[in-house]
Legacy VTK file of the C-alpha trace (Angstrom):
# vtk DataFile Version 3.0
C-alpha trace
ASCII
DATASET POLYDATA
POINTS 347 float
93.895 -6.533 -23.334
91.774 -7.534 -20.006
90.634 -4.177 -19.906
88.884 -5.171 -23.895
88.050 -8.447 -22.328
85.891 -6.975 -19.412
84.571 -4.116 -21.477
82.871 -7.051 -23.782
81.450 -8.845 -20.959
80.385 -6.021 -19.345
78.112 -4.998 -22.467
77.215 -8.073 -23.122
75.870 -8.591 -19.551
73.614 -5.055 -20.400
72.679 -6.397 -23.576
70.844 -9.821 -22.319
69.679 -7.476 -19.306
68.143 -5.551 -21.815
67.015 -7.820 -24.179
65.271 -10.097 -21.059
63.222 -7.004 -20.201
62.233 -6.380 -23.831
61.177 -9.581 -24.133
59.257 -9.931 -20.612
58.030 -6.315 -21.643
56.904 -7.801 -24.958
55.516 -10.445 -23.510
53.247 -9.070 -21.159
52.299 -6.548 -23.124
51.084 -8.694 -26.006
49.182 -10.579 -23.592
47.670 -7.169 -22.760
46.823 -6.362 -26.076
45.693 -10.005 -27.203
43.280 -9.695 -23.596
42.029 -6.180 -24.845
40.879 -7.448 -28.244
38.875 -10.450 -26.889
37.673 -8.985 -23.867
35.429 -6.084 -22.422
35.894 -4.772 -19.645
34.192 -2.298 -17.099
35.508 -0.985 -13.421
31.680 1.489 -13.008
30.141 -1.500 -11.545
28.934 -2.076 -7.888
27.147 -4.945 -5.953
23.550 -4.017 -5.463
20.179 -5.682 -3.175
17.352 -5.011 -1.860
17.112 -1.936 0.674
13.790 -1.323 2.643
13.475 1.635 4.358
11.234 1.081 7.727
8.752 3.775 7.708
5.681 4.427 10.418
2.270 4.562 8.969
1.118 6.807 12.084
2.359 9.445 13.811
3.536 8.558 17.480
6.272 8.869 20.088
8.786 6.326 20.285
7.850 4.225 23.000
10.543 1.366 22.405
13.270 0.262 19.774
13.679 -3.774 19.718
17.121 -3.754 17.246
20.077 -1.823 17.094
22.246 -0.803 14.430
23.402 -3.590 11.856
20.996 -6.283 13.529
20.392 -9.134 11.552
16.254 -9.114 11.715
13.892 -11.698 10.009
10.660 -11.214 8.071
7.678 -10.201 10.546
10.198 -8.914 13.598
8.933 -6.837 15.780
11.162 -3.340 15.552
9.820 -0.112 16.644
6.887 0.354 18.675
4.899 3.382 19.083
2.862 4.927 22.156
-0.806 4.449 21.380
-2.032 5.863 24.353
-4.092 8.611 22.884
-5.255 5.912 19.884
-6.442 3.695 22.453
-8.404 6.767 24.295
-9.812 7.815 20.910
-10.834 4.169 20.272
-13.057 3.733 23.892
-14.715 7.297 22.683
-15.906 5.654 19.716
-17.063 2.672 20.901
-19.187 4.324 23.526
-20.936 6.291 20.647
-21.466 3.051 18.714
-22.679 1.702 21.813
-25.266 5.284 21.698
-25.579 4.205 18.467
-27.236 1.223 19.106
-29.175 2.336 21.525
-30.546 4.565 18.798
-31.627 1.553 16.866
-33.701 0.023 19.184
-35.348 2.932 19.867
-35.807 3.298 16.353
-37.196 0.216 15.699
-39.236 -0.071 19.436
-41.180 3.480 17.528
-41.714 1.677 14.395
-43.326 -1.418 15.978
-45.229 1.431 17.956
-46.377 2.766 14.729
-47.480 -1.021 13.443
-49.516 -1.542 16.318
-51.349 1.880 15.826
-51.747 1.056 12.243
-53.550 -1.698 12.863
-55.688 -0.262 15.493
-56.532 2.146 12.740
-57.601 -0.491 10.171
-59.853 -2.252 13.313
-61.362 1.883 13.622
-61.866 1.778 10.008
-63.893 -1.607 9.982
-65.980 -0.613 12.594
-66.779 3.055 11.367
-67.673 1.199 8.031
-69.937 -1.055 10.154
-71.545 2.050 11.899
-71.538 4.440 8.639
-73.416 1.205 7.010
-76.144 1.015 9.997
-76.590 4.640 10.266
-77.515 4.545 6.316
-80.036 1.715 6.768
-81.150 3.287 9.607
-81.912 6.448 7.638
-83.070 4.327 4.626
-85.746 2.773 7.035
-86.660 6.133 8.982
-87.126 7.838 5.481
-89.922 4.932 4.224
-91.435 5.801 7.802
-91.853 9.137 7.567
-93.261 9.279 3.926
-95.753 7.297 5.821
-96.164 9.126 8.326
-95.048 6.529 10.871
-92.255 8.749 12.715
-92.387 12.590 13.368
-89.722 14.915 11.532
-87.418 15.425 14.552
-87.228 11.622 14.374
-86.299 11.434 10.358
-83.624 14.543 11.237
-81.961 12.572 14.405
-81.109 9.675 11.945
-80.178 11.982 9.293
-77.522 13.364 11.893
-76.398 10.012 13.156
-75.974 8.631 9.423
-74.174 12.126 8.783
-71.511 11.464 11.818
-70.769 7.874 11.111
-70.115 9.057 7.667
-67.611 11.584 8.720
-66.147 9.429 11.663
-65.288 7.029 9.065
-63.347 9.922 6.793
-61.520 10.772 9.919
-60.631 7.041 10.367
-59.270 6.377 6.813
-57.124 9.735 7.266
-55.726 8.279 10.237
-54.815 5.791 8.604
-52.967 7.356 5.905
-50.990 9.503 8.149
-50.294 6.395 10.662
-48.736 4.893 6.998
-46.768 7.942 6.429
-45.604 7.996 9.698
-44.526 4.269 9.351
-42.450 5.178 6.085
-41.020 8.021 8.344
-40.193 5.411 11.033
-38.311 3.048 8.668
-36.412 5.592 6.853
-35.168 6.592 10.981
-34.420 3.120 11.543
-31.914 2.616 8.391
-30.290 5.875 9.261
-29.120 4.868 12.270
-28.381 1.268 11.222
-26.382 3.210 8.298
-25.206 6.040 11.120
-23.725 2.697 12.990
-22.286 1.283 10.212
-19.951 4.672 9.635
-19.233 4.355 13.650
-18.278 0.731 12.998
-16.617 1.453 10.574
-14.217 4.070 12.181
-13.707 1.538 15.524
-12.576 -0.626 12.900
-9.941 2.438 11.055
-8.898 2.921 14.346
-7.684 -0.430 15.776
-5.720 -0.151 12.158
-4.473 2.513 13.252
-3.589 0.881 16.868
-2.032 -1.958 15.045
-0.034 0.147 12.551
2.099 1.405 16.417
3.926 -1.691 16.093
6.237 -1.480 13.211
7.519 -5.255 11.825
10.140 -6.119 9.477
9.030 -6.527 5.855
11.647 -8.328 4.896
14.556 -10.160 6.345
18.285 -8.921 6.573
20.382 -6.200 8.581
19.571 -3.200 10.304
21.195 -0.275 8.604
21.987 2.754 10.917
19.269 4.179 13.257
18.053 7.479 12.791
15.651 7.675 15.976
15.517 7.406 19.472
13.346 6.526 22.169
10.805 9.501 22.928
11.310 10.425 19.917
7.853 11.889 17.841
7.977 10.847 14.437
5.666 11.807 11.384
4.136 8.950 9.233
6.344 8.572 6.155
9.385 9.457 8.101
12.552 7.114 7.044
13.548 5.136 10.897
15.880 3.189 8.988
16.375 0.731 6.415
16.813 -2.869 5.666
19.038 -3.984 3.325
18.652 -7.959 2.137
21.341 -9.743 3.097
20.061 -13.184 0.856
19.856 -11.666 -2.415
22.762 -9.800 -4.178
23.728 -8.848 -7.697
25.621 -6.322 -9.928
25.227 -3.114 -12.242
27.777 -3.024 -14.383
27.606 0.590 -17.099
29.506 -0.991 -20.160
30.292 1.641 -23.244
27.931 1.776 -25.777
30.432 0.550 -27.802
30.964 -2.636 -25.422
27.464 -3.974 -25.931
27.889 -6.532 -28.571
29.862 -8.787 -26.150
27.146 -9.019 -23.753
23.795 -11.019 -24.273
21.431 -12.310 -21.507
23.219 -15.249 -20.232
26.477 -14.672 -20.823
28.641 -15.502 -18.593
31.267 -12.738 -17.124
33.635 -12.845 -14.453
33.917 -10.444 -11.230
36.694 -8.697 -9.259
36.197 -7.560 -6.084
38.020 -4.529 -5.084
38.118 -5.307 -1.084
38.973 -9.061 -2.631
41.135 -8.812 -5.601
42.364 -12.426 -5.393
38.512 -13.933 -5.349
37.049 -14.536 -8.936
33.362 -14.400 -9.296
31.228 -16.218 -11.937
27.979 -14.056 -12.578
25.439 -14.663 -15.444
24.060 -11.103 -17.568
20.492 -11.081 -16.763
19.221 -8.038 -18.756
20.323 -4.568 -19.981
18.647 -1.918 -19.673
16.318 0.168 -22.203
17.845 3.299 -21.696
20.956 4.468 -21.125
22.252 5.811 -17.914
22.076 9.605 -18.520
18.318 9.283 -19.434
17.822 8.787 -15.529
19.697 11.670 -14.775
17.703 14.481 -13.445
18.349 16.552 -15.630
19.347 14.508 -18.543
20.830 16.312 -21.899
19.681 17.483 -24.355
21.826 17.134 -27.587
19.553 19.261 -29.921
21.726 22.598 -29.344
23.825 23.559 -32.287
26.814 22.892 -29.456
26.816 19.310 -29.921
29.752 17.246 -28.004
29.587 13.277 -29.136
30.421 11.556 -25.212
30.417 7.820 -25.699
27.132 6.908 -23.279
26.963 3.847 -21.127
24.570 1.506 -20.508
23.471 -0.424 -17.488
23.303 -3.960 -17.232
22.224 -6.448 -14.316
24.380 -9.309 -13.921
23.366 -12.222 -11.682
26.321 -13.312 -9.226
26.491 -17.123 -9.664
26.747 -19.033 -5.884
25.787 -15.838 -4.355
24.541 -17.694 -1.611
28.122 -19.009 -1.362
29.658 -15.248 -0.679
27.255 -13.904 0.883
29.352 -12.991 4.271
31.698 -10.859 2.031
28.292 -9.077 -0.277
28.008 -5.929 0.558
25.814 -3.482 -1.303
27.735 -0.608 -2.759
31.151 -2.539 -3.000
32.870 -1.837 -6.071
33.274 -4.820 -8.835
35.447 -5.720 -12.207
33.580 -6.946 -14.925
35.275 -8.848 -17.743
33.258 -10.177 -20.733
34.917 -12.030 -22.989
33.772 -10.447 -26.660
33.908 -13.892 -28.698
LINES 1 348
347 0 1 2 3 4 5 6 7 8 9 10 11 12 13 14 15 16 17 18 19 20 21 22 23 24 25 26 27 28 29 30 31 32 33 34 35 36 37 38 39 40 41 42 43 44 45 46 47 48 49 50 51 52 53 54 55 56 57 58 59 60 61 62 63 64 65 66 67 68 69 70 71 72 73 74 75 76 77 78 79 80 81 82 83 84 85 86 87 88 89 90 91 92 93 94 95 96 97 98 99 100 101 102 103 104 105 106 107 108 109 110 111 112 113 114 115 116 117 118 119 120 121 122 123 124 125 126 127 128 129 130 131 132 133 134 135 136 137 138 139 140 141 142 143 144 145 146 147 148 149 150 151 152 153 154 155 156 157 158 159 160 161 162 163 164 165 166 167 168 169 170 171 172 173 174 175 176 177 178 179 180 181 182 183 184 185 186 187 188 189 190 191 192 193 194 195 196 197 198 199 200 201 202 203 204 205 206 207 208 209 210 211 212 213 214 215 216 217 218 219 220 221 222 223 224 225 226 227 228 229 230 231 232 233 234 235 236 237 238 239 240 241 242 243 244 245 246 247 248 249 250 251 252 253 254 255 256 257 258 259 260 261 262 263 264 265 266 267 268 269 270 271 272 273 274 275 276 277 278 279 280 281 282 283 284 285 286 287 288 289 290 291 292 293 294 295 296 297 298 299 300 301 302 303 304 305 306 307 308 309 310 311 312 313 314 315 316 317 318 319 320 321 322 323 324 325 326 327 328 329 330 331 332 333 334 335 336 337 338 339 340 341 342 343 344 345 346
């Protein structure tokens, strides 16, 4: 009879023990269910900001590094800085050619004003050949009336003749001078704008070059941390070449790829909640800022093409930027890269 007794109360015992975990079972998983049909949900999400790489605009040897890795660096910093020995070399060429240069105008324009003076010399010749050629024709006027009178002999009449004939041509010879001394002029001013323009181009490169000078020291373009170095002192880089990067350290947010099927739940400004895998206890408010035009595989390298007679349906995702509300809050725990939970609640 005991033996009944404690059979019961054994099975009863089993049967509450069993019928607790059904119902804890039950209950969880209905909360499970209920969660699933009013909220979305997406683990391919990640923090992302703004990364800067730190590239040289010349070519140079390293001459000194002012950060190390993972320094925190503000806006205008001073971080690499190259040798510009050989710049600054080039540079004291070209300023003693511009200094030529302008030795080239002045003797330019010293040869024009040369020319000027001549010209006008030329116009005084000109007035006083006229004044001679005019004489030498009244002269020969007068001499002519004589000798139809017989008042002069013929050698006299032909002397006159010959005088009237040479002021006549030493005039001609004047007003050619004077159109070559005008030529010459025009020749003179064209020499003196191309070496004003020749010094321009000169000026012009002195000025390309102390870019160049200032382009040795290498400043921060935006503020935040150092990421790892990939140079060293003595070092020659190319221009282009990554150094290393900056990544923000003030500005954070997250790309979350939600299903295709997902994307009725989320509008701009919703408001989702985030998980943080290396903080699983910290719940983050963030606020959907946009989603994108395309879906993710479009900016795939090689992204598919579905028009083969081998056609698989794969349920695409889409990504969408979510703003992290009171970022500014977190951000000694931000990290770019670290992996998020998004939950969207679907109502």
């Amino acid at each position: 009879m005991e033996q009944v007794t404690e059979k019961k109360k054994s099975s009863l015992i089993r049967f509450i023990v069993v019928g607790g975990v059904l119902l804890i079972g039950g209950y969880f998983g209905y909360q499970k269910i209920k969660f699933a049909m009013t909220h979305e949900t997406t683990d391919n999400a990640q923090i992302e900001t703004q990364i800067t790489p730190v590239l040289p605009r010349v070519a140079g040897y390293v001459k000194t590094i002012a950060v190390k890795d993972y320094d925190s660096v503000k806006a205008g910093d001073l971080l690499v800085e190259l040798d510009d020995a050989e710049l600054q070399q080039q540079l004291q060429e070209m300023e003693a050619d511009f200094a030529q240069a302008d030795v080239d105008i002045v003797n330019a324009k010293a040869s024009l004003n040369n020319a000027l003076v001549s010209l006008n010399v030329n116009k005084g010749n000109i007035d006083i050949s006229a004044l001679r050629k005019q004489k030498a024709l009244d002269d020969l006027t007068r001499d002519q009336n004589l000798y139809k009178s017989e008042a002069i002999t013929k050698k006299q009449l032909d002397d006159t003749k010959f005088v009237a004939e040479s002021a006549a041509k030493l005039y001609d010879n004047s007003k050619t001078d004077l159109s070559s001394a005008q030529s010459r002029i025009a020749v003179l001013e064209a020499n003196v704008k191309k070496a004003e323009a020749t010094m321009a181009v000169k000026q012009s490169r002195i000025n390309q070059q102390k870019l160049k000078i200032s382009y040795t020291k290498i400043y921060a373009p935006q503020g935040g941390k150092i990421g790892k170095k990939t140079i060293s002192e003595g070092q020659f880089v190319q221009a282009g070449t990554p150094m290393f990067s900056i990544v923000n350290d003030s500005l954070y947010w997250v790309v979350g790829n939600f299903k295709e099927s997902q994307l009725y739940a989320l509008t701009t400004g919703k408001k989702v909640t985030l998980t943080l895998d290396a903080y699983p206890d910290l719940k983050l408010s963030g606020t959907v800022a946009s989603l994108s035009e395309a879906t993710g595989a479009k900016f795939a390298l090689l992204p598919p093409d579905n028009a083969s007679g081998n056609f698989v349906k794969v349920t695409q995702r889409v990504p969408v930027k979510i703003w992290i509300d009171d970022a500014a809050q977190y951000k000694h725990i931000l990290r770019a890269g670290l992996s998020i939970y998004v939950v969207a609640n679907n109502k």
